[in-house]
Each structure stands twice: as structure tokens, then as C-alpha cells.
N, C-alpha and C positions, 0 to 999 in steps of 0.2 A: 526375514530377520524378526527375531521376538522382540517386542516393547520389555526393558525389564524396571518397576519401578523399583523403589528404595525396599520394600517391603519383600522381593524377587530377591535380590539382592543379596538382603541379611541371610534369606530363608536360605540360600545357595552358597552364602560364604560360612553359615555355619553346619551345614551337610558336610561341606567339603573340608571344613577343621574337625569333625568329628570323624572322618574315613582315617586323620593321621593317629588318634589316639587307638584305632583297632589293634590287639595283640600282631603279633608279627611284622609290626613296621619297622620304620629302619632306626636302628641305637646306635650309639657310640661305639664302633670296636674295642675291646679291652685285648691288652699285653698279653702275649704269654710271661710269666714270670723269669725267662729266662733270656728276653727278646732285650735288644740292643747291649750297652756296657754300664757296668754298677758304678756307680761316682761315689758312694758312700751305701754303708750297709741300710738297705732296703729302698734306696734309691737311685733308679737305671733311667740314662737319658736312650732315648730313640730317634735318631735322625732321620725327616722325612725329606726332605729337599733342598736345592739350592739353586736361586738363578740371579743372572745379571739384574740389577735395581734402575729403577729410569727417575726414583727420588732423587733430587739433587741433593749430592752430597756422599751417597753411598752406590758403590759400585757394584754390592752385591747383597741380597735376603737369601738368609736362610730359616728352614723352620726346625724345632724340634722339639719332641716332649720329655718332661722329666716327671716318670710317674715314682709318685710316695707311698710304700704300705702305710699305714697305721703306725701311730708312733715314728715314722722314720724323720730324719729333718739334712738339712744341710745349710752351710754357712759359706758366704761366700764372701770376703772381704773387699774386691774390688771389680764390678762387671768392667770385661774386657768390651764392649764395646755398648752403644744405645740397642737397646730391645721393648718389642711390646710382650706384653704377657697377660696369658689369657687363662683361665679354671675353668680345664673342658670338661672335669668331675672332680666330684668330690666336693671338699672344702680343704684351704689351708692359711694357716694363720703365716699371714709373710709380713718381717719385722726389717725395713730400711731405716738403722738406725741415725737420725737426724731427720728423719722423714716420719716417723711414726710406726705402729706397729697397727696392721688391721685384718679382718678373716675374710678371705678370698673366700666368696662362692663359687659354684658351678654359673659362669654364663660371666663373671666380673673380668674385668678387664684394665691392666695399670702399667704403666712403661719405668723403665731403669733408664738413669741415665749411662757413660763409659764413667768406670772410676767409683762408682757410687756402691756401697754394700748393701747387701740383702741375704735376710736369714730364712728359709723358710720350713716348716714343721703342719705335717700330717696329725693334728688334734684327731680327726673321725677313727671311725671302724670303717672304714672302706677306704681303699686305691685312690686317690686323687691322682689328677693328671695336671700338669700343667704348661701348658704347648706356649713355648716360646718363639717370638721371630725377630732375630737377629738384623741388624742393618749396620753391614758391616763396609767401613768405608774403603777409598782406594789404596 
């Protein structure tokens, strides 16, 4: 076995984060423009899964994205159930009125409660995504 000091270490943990930046690594898949159902014009949800929940409280997770062209937005007056939500691209500004209004980046992360409104709106020039997951009770 090799001795590795602290100095081994860095020199090997930054090799190895500079191999993920090479062209050709792995990216986010993007939509075809025509892939899952439109919810509002230039806004299509995609359902990716569903399983039994072992959270107490909820009998089932579901996940799904809803990606935004540019300019597109939608308004939703009451989520039907608790969700986390997450900005797998893009940016969007999402407006839960009595909660605030604030611009989701790529990598942010904010939960709905059930019952709660939220507006949200593609400010960029590019597709935002934004991959929801559902917990949905019995």
C-alpha cells in the first residue's frame, strides 16, 4: 500500500476533478421540444417515476420536470400536495405569494407546502428545467 500525505492527496483530488471538466463528460440531457404534455404555452411537464414512500406520512414519491422556454411562466393557485423542487437548468424566477418572490438558480433547491400558491416565470434565453418531487400522501 502507498503512504499518501495531505500534499498526495490534494495533488490526486485535483487531477481527478480536472478529468470531470474534459469536453465530452456527462451533461444534463435536454427535452426534445415535443417530449411529455404542454401545461401552458411553452411549458411541458415530463414524468419520470413513481414509487411507494417509506417517509412517514406519505405513501408515495413521485418525480417530474417541468421545463420553461424563455419568456414562458405558469400560475398555479393551489399545490395539490407537499413537494421539493429543485432548478436542474436554467434560472426562474418563482413568486409564492405570502412567501416571497425569489430567482431559482441552476443547483437551488425550495419546497411547496399542499394548498400553498406559486407562480413561476422563465426570465433567461434558455430552457430552464425544473424537476419536481411530489410526496404524495395515502
Amino acid at each position: 500500500m502507498v503512504d499518501m500525505d495531505r500534499r498526495s492527496t490534494l495533488a490526486f483530488g485535483l487531477g481527478t476533478a480536472s478529468l470531470l471538466a474534459l469536453p465530452g463528460s456527462a451533461v444534463a440531457e435536454t427535452y426534445r421540444p415535443d417530449e411529455g404534455k404542454e401545461l401552458a404555452p411553452g411549458v411541458r411537464q415530463v414524468d419520470l417515476g413513481k414509487r411507494a414512500s417509506h417517509v412517514p406520512g406519505y405513501k408515495t414519491v413521485s418525480m417530474r420536470d417541468f421545463v420553461y422556454q424563455p419568456g414562458a411562466s405558469t400560475k398555479n393557485p393551489s399545490m395539490p400536495n407537499d413537494m421539493v423542487c429543485h432548478c436542474l437548468e436554467g434560472e426562474l424566477m418563482i413568486d409564492q405569494p405570502g412567501h416571497g418572490e425569489f430567482r431559482a438558480k441552476k443547483g437551488d433547491v425550495w419546497s411547496c407546502a399542499k394548498g400553498m400558491p406559486e407562480n413561476g416565470r422563465n426570465t433567461g434565453n434558455t430552457a430552464a428545467i425544473m424537476r419536481v418531487i411530489d410526496l404524495l400522501p395515502a
